[in-house]
C-alpha positions in Angstrom: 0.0 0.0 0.0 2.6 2.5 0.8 5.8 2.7 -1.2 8.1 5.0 0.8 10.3 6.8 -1.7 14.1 6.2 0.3 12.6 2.2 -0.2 12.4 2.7 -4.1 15.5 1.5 -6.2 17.0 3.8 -9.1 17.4 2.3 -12.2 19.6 3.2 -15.1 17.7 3.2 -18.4 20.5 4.8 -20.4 23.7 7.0 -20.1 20.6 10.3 -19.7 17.9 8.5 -17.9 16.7 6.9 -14.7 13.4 5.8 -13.6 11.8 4.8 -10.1 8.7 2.6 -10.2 6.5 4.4 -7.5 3.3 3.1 -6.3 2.2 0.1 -8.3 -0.3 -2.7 -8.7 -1.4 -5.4 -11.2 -3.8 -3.1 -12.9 -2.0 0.5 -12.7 1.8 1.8 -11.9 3.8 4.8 -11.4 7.1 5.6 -12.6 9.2 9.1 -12.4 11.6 9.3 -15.0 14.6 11.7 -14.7 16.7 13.2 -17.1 20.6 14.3 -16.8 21.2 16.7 -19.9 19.2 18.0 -22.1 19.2 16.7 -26.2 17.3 19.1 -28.2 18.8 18.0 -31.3 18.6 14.5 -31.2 16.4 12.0 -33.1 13.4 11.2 -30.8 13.6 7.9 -30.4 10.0 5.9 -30.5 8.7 2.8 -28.8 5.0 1.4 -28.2 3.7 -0.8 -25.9 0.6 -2.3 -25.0 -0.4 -0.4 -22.0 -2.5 3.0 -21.8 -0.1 5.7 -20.5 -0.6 9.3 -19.0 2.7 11.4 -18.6 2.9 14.5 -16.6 5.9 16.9 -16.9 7.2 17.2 -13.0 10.4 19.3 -14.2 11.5 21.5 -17.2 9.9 20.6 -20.6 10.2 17.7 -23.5 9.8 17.6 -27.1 7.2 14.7 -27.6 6.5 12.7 -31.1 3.6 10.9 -31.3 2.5 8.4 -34.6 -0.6 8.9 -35.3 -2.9 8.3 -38.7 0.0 7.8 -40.1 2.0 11.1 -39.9 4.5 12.0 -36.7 2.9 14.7 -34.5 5.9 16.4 -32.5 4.9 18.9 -29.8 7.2 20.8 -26.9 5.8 20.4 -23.2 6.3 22.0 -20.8 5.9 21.5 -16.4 2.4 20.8 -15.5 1.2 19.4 -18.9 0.2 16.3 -19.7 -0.2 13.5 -22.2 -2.8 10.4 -23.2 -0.7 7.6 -25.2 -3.2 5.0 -26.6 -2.5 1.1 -26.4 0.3 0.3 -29.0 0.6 3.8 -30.2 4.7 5.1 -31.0 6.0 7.8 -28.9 8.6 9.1 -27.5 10.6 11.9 -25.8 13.9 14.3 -25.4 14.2 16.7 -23.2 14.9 20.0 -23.5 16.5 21.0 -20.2 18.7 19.7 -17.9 17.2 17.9 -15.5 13.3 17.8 -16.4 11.8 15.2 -15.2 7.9 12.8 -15.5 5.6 11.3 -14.2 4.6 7.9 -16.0 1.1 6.0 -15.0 0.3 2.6 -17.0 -2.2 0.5 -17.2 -1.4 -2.8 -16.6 1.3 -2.3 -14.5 4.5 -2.7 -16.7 5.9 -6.2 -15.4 9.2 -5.4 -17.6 10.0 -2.2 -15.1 9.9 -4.6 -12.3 12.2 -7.2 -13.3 
């Protein structure tokens, strides 16, 4: 029921990213991502997955891509917005400050975060 946050492991995801799954069940998790540096003007990289997702920007601001009717929709975000990924839709994300950081819910819970 509680998940205390000095309990919660840090994992690496890459040489500019870390993530600590927060609060989780079964049906529905949390996970704060952190980033290091910002990237501007790299590719965004995309990925899809089979679970709904809502991201909220915590900390500086991201420029998101999103597929979608078959053209790339790329918007800049900024602290206190947030985002609605679909079920198997490709997305992705770099930041554009040092340090921003989000605020991840799926649903399921992603069993591949807690492995």
């Amino acid at each position: 029921m509680f998940f205390n946050d000095s309990d919660i492991k840090l994992d690496q995801i890459d040489s500019n990213s870390s993530r600590k799954v927060l609060a989780h069940s079964d049906n529905i998790m949390n996970a704060r991502v952190y980033f290091k540096k910002a990237t501007p003007n790299e590719e965004i990289k995309t990925h899809n997955h089979v679970h709904e997702q809502l991201t909220y920007v915590l900390k500086g601001s991201f420029k998101f891509a999103i597929h979608e009717d078959g053209q790339v929709k790329t918007q800049i975000v900024h602290v206190g917005d947030s985002i609605y990924f679909p079920s198997n839709v490709y997305h992705g994300c770099i930041p554009m400050e040092d340090g921003s950081e989000l605020l991840d819910s799926f649903t399921p819970a992603r069993a591949d975060f807690l492995k």
